[in-house]
C-alpha positions in Angstrom: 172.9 162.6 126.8 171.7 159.5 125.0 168.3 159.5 123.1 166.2 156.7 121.8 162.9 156.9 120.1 159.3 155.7 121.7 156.8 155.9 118.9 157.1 157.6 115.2 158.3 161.3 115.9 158.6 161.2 119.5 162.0 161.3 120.7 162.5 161.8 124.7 166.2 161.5 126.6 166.9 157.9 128.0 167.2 157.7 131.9 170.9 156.9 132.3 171.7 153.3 134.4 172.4 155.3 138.0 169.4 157.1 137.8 167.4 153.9 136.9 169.4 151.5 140.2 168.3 154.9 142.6 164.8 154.7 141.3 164.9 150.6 142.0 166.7 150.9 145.3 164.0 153.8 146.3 161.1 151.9 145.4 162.5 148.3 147.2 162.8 150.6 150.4 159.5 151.8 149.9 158.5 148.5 149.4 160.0 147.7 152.7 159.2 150.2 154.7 155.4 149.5 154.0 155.5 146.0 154.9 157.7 146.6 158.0 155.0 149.1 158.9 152.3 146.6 158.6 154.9 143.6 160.6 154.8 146.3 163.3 151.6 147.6 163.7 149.0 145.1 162.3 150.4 141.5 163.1 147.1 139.2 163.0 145.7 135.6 163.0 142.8 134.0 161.9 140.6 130.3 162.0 142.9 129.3 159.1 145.9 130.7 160.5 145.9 128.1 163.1 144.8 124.9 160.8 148.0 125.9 159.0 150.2 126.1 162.1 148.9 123.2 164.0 149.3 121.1 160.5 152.8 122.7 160.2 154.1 121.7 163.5 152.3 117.8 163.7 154.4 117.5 160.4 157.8 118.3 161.8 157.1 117.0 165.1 155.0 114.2 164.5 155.8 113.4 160.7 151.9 113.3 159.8 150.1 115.5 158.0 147.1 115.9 160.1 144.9 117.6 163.2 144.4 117.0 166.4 140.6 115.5 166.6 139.3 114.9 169.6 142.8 114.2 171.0 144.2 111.8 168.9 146.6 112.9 165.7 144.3 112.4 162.6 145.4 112.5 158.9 143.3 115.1 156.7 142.8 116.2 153.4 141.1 119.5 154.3 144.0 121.5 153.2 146.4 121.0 150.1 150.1 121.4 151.9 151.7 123.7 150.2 151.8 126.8 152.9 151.9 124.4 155.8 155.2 123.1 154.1 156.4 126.8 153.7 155.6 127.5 157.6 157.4 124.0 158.1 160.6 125.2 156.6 160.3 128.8 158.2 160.0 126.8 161.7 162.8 124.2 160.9 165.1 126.9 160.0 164.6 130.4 161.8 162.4 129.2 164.7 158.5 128.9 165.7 157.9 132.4 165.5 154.9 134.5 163.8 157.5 137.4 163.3 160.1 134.8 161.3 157.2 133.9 159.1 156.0 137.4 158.4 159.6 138.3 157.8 160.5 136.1 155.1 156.6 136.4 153.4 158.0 140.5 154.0 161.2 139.1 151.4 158.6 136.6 149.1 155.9 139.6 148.4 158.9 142.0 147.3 160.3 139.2 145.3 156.5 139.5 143.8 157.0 143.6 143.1 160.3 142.5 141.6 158.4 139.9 139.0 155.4 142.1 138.3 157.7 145.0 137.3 159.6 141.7 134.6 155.8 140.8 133.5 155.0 144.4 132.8 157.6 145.0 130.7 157.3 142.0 128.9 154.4 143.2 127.5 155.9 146.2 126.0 159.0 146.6 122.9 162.6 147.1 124.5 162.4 150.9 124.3 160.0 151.1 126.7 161.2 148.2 129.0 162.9 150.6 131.7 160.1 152.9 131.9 157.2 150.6 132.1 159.7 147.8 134.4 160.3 151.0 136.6 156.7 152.2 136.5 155.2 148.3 137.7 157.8 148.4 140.7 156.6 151.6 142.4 152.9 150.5 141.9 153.6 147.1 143.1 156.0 148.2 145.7 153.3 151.0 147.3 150.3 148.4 146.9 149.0 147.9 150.7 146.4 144.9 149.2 148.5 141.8 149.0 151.0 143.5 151.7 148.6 143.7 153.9 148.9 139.7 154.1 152.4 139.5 155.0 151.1 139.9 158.8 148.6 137.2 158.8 150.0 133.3 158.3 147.5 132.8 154.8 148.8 131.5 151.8 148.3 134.6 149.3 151.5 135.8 149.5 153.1 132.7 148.5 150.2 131.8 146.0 150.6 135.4 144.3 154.6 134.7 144.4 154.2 131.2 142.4 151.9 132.6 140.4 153.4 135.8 139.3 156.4 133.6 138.3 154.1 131.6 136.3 152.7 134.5 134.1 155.9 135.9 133.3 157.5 132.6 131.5 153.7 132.3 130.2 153.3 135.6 129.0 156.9 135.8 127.1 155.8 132.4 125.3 153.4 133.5 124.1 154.6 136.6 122.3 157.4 134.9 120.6 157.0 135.1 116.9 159.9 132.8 116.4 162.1 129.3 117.5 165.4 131.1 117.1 164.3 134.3 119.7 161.5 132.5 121.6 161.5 131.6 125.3 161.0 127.8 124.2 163.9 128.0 121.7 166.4 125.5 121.9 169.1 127.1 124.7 166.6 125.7 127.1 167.4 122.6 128.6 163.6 122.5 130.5 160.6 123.5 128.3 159.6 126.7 129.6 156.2 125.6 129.1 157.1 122.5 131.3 158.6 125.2 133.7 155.5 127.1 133.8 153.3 124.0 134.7 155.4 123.2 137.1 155.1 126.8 139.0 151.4 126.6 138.2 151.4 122.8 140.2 153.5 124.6 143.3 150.9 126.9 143.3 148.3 124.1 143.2 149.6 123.2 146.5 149.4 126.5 147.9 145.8 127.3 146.8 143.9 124.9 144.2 142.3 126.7 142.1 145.7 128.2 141.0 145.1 126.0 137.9 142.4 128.8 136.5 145.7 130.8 135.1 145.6 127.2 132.7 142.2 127.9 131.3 143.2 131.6 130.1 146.7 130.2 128.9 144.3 127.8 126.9 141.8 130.3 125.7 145.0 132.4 124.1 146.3 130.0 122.7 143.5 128.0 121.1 142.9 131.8 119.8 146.5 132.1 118.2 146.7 128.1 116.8 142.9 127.5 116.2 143.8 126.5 112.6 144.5 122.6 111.6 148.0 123.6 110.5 148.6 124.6 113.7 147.4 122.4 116.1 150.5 120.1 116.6 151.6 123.5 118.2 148.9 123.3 120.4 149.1 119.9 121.8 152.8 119.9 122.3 152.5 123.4 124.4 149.2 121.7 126.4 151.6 118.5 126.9 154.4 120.4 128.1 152.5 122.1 130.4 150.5 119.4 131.6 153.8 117.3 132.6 155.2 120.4 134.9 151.8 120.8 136.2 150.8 117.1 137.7 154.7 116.3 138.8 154.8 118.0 142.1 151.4 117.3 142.4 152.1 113.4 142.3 153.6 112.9 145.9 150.1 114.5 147.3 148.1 112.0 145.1 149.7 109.2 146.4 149.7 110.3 150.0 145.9 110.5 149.6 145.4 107.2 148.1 148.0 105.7 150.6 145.9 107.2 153.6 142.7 107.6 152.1 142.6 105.2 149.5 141.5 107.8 147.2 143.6 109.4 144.2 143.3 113.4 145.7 145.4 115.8 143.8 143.5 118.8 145.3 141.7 119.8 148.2 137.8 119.0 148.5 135.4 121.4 147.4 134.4 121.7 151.0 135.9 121.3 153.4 135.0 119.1 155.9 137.0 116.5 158.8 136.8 112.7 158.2 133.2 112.0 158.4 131.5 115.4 158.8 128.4 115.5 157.4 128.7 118.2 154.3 125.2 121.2 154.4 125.6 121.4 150.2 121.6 122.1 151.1 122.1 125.2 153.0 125.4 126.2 150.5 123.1 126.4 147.8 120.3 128.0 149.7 123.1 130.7 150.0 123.9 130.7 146.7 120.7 132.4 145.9 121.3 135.7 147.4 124.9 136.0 149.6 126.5 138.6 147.5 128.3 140.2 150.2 130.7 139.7 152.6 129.1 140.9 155.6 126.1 138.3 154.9 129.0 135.9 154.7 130.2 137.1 158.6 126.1 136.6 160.2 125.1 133.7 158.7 127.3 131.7 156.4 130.4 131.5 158.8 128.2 130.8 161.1 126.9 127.8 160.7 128.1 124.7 163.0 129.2 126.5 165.9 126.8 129.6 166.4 123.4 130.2 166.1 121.8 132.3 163.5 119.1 134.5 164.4 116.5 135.4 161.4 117.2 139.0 162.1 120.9 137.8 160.7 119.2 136.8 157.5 118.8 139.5 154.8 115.4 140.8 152.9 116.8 139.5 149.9 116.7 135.9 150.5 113.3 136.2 150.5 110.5 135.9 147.9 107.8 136.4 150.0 106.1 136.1 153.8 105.6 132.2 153.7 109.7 131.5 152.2 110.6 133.9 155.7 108.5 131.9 158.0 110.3 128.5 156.0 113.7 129.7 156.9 112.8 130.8 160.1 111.4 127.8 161.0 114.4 125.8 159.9 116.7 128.0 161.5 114.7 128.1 164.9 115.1 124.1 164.6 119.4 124.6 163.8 119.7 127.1 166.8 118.5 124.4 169.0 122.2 121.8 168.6 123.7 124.6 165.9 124.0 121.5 163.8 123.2 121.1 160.5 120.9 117.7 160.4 120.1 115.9 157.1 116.4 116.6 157.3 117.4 120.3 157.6 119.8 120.6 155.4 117.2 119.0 152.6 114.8 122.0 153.3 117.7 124.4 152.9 118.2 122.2 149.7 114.5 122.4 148.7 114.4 126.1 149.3 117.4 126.3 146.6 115.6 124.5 144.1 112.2 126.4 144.1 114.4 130.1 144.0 116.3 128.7 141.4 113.2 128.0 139.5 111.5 131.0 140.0 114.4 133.1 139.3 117.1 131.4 137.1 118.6 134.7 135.7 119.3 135.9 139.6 120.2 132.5 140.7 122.9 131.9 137.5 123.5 135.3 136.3 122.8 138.4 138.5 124.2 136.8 141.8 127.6 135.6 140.1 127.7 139.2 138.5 126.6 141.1 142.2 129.4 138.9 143.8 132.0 139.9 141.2 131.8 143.3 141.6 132.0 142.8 145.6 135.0 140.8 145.2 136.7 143.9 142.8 135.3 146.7 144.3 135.7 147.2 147.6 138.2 148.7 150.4 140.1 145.6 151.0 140.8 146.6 154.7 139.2 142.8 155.7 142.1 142.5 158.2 142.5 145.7 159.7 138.7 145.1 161.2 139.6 143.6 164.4 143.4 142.8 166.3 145.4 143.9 169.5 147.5 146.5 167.2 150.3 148.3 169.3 149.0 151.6 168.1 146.2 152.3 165.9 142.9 151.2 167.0 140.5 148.5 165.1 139.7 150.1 161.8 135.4 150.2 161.0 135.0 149.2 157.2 131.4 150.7 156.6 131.2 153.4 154.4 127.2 153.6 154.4 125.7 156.0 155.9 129.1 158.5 155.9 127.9 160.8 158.3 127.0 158.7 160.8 130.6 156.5 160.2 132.7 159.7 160.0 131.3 160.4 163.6 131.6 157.4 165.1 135.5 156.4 164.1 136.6 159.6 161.8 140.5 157.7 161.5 139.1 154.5 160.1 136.7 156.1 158.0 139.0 157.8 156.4 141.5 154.7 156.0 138.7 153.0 154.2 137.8 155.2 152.1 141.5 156.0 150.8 141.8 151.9 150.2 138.4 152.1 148.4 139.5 154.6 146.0 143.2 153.3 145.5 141.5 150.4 144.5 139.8 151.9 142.1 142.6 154.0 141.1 144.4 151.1 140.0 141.4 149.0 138.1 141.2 152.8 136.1 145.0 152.7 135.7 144.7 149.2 133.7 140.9 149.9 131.7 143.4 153.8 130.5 146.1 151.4 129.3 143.6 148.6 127.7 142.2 151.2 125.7 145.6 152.9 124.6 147.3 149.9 123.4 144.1 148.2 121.8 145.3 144.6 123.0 147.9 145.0 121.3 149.6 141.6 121.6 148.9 138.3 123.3 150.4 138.8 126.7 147.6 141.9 127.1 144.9 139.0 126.1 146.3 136.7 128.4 146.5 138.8 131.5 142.8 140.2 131.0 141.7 136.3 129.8 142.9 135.3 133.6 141.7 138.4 135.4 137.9 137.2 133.4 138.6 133.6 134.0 139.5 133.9 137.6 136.8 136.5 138.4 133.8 134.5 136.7 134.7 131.4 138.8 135.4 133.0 142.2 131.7 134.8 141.8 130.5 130.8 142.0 132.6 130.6 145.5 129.5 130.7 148.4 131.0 133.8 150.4 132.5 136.1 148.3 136.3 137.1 150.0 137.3 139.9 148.6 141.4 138.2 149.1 140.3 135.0 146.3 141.5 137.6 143.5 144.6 139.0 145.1 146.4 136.9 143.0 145.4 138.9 139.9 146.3 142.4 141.1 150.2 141.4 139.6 148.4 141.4 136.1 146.4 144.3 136.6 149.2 146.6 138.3 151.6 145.1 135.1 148.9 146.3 132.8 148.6 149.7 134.4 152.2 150.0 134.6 151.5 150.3 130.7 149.7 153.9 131.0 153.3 155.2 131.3 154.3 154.4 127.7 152.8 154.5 124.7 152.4 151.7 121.6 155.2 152.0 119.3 155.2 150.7 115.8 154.2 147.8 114.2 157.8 147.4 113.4 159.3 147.7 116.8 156.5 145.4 118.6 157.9 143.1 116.2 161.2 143.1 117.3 160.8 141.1 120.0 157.8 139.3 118.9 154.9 140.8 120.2 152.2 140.8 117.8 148.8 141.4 117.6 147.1 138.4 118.7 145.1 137.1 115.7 147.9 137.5 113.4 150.8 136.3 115.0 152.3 132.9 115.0 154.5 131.8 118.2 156.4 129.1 117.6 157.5 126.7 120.6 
């Protein structure tokens, strides 16, 4: 039997290649079988669903990207196109079918198991790169969070995808000490920086703030080449980038100055149709005291279309008797059309201002850090709440008061609270391997800097969706795919240059 050392003294029997291809071919089934399971049981839809189907189909049938407003075809700018292309090349070549979509996002999120098992081992010398590569797959394989999406047409399957790819070319960049073994070095034809702009620009067009991952690539890198003599590494690897990242956002830009005459290259910060009237009064009214989602289903989503009743309105966005009667008052006034007027959006506005005042600390600090630790830690069973399942009944995602939800629906109880604590299971899997390998080399920094990055600028979003940092659970299954090994040497992270992240010097 063949041997190979991990660390200084410890020698342990090498996993011969059939043994490895069984354990790959297992977990892929297992993979499979989950995400068949949810195909067959949990198919779902919701409001965006449709905007992304009906802008799908006016494309191929109609060749405008638009909506239906009022019965005539309308161009719109509400949405970047990235999925509604992707449902537009499902439909053109396997047919107009929910099932043909869920299918091939079924193939794209194992082809995201598949990368995050490459980006773990990345991180680690090549000693460890079948354990730690076989150790990501069953984790990401077995994850129900971002599979869960393959039933519902959303983009975070295809975002995650694109953006997966991304870190991988990033994170190998970024630990190469030298020209001669880097991922830049010269047997590329395409910078690899270029080629990870470019996947990051895709991704653009899937979701737009998939440009975030570019602030934590910067942060790292800034880190590794903050001296003088090393800047002209710095501004070549931000050009590169750069140039992958605007090209395939280009043809949107134009479309939107064509149409529009505006230069666009992401969506709006709200969304709105062609001369909707924008509440920013009310969203940062909310943006005072929404922390949670279910404050985000009785009064945020809401607005134009349903009334809200005070009742709806939690104790916290209040400072006192008079500021409940205020919001009462304007909201009695909105029930009336359940439209948002200028002069009541201003006293939303107004109310804002005089909480953010009062309280800056809550208003800037304590709210962002409230909706953060929704967004990470919670059951993530958002779409299992409501459906016409073939089988299993709608699941009820309260865990507070237990008793009293154990009585009333025992089944979904229990389902939530098994998501809740695999969820936490994970996020304990990564902080176990942090602290073993003591960031250990630049691809660690850079997966935590866009965990951090991502995380502090979702907690800003108005209604905190607990989906907007699915695209991060690759990075923090890869890093707790690293509690499997242990650091080796100085000597053999070298070998394949992964260094720690102060001293090492990457060359491009």
């Amino acid at each position: 039997m063949r041997m190979h050392r991990l660390t200084q003294g410890t020698v342990v029997p090498e996993k011969g290649p059939r043994n490895i291809w069984m354990q790959v071919v297992s977990a892929t089934l297992a993979g499979l079988a989950l995400r068949l399971l949810f195909v067959w049981q949990f198919p779902n839809e919701v409001a965006d669903s449709l905007v992304y189907e009906e802008l799908a189909r006016n494309w191929l049938d109609h060749r405008v990207y638009g909506l239906f407003l009022n019965g005539t075809l309308t161009p719109v700018l509400i949405r970047v196109p990235g999925y509604p292309v992707f449902l537009a090349v499902v439909y053109l070549f396997l047919g107009r079918s929910r099932l043909a979509v869920m299918l091939v996002q079924v193939a794209v999120d194992l082809g995201t198991c598949f990368l995050t098992a490459v980006l773990a081992a990345s991180l680690v010398p090549q000693s460890l790169h079948r354990r730690v590569f076989l150790a990501a797959l069953w984790l990401a394989a077995t994850c129900p969070f971002v599979a869960m999406y393959t039933v519902v047409p959303l983009t975070e399957v295809l975002v995650t995808f694109l953006t997966t790819a991304a870190l991988v070319l990033l994170v190998r960049n970024c630990q190469a000490s030298d020209a001669s073994h880097a991922v830049g070095g010269h047997r590329w034809r395409v910078s690899p920086w270029s080629l990870a702009g470019l996947l990051v620009g895709l991704g653009s067009l899937v979701r737009p703030e998939t440009p975030l991952l570019l602030v934590a690539v910067g942060l790292v890198l800034f880190l590794r080449w903050r001296l003088p003599t090393d800047w002209p590494k710095l501004f070549r690897a931000a050009a590169l980038i750069a140039v992958g990242l605007i090209l395939p956002l280009l043809p949107w830009a134009a479309r939107n100055w064509h149409t529009f005459h505006r230069v666009q290259f992401f969506a709006p910060r709200y969304y709105a149709m062609p001369g909707d009237y924008v509440p920013r009064g009310f969203y940062a009214w909310t943006n005072t005291w929404l922390v949670r989602m279910r404050d985000a289903f009785q009064v945020f989503w809401k607005l134009e279309g349903d009334s809200i009743p005070i009742e709806n309105v939690p104790a916290s966005a209040f400072d006192s008797p008079e500021e409940r009667t205020r919001v009462q008052t304007l909201l009695e006034r909105y029930n009336v059309t359940t439209m948002v007027t200028p002069e009541i959006d201003r006293g939303f506005g107004e109310l804002a201002r005089q909480r953010a005042a009062r309280h800056p600390l809550r208003t800037y600090m304590w709210i962002p850090v409230r909706r953060a630790v929704s967004l990470w830690f919670t059951p993530r069973d958002d779409l299992l709440l409501e459906g016409d399942y073939p089988v299993f009944p709608p699941y009820s995602t309260h865990l507070w008061p237990p008793t009293e939800q154990w009585e009333e629906d025992p089944l979904g109880f229990s389902v939530t609270v098994f998501l809740a604590l695999l969820n936490v299971f994970y996020l304990a899997l990564a902080l176990l391997a942090l602290w073993r390998w003591r960031w250990s080399s630049s691809g660690i920094v850079l997966l935590v800097a866009f965990i951090l990055v991502r995380t502090a600028f979702m907690s800003t979003v108005e209604t905190p969706e607990p989906r907007y940092v699915l695209e991060c659970f690759p990075a923090v299954l890869s890093l707790a795919a690293l509690a499997w090994a242990r650091p080796a040497s100085a000597a053999a992270l070298a070998e394949i240059g992964i260094l720690p992240v102060v001293r090492g010097r990457a060359s491009l």
